[in-house]
C-alpha positions as CSV (number, residue, x, y, z in Angstrom):
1,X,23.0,55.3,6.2
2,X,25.1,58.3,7.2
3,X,28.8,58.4,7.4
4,X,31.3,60.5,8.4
5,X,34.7,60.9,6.7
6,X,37.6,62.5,8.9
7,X,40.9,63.5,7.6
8,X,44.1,65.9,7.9
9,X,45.6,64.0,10.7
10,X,48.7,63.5,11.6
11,X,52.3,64.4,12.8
12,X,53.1,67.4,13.7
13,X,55.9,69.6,16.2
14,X,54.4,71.5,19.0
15,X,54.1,74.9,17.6
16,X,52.5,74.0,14.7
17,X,49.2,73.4,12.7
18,X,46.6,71.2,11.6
19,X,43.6,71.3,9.9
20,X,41.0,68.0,10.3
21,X,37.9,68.0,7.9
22,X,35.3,66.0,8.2
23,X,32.4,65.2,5.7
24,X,28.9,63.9,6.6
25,X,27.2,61.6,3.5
26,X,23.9,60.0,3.3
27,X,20.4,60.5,4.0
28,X,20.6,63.6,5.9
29,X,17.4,66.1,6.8
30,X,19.1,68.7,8.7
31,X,22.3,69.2,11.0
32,X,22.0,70.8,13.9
33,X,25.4,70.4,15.2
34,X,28.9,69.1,14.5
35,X,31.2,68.4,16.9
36,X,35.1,67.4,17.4
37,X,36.1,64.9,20.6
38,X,39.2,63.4,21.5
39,X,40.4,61.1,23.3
40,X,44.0,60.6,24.6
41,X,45.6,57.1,25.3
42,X,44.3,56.8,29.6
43,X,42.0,59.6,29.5
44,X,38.3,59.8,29.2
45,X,36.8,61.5,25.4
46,X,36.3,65.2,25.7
47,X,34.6,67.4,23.6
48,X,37.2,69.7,22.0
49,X,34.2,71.9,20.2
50,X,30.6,72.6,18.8
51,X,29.1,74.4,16.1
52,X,25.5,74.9,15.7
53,X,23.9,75.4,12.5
54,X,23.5,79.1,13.5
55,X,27.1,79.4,14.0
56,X,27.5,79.2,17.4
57,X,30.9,77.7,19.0
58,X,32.0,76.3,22.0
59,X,35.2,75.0,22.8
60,X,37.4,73.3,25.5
61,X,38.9,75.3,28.0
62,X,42.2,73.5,27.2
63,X,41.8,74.9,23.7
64,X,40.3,78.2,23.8
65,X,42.5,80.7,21.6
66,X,44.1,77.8,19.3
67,X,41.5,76.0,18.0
68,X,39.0,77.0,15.4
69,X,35.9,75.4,14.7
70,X,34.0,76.0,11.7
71,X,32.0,74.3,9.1
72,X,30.6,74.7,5.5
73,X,26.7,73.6,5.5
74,X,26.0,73.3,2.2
75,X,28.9,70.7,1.9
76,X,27.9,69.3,5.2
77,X,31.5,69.0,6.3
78,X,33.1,71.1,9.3
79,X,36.9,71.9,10.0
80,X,38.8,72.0,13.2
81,X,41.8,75.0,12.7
82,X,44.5,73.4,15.2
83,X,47.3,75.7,15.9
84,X,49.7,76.3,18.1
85,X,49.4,72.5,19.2
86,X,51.3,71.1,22.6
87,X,52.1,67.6,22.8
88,X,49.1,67.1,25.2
89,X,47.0,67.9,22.2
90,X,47.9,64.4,20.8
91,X,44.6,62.3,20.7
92,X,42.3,60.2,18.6
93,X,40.3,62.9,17.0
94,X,36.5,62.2,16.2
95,X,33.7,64.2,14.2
96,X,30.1,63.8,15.5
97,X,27.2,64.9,14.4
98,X,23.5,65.2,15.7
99,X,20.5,66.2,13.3
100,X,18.1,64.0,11.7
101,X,18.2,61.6,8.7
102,X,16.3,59.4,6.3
103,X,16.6,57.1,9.2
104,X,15.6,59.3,12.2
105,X,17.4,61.1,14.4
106,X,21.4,61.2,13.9
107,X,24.0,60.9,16.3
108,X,26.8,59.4,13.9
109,X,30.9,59.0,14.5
110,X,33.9,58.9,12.4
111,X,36.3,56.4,12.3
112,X,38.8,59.5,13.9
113,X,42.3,60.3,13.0
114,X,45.3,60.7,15.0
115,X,46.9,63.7,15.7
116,X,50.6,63.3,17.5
117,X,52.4,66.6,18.3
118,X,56.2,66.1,19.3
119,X,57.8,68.0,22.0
């Protein structure tokens, strides 16, 4: 089994920072991407960003410039820099990642974290 461990949510005043880790465990072959969704109370999940395991990102529109996406593959674990949050920032945060594993191929989910900004 593979599992995903999300943390660094939490409350915050628009204007500031988080940071949300997340850590895949378990049988795992290879990653070939590790994502971040959200999903706001009403609204359908977005993808907030993606990194490949070359490095490559894509992100949101809604988050270009304030959100950094990176990750650590030898730890299997990849961080979403969140600054310069606005209060329509505040979602359930989840980690995803796609590769393959002892049990085939992966497409796993955290448990996600909150994030709340104030205004």
């Amino acid at each position: 089994q593979v599992q995903l461990v999300e943390s660094g949510g939490g409350l915050v005043q628009a204007g500031g920072s988080l940071r949300l880790s997340c850590v895949a465990s378990g049988r795992i072959f290879s990653i070939s991407a590790m994502n971040w969704y959200r999903r706001a109370p009403g609204k359908q999940r977005e993808l907030v960003a993606r990194i490949t395991s070359g490095g490559s990102t894509n992100y949101a529109d809604s988050v270009k410039g304030r959100f950094t996406i990176s990750r650590d593959n030898a730890k299997n674990t990849v961080y979403l820099q969140m600054d310069s949050l606005k209060p329509e920032d505040t979602a359930a945060y989840y980690c995803n990642v796609q590769g393959w594993g002892g049990t085939g191929y992966l497409n796993n989910w955290g448990q996600g974290t909150q994030v709340t900004v104030s205004s």
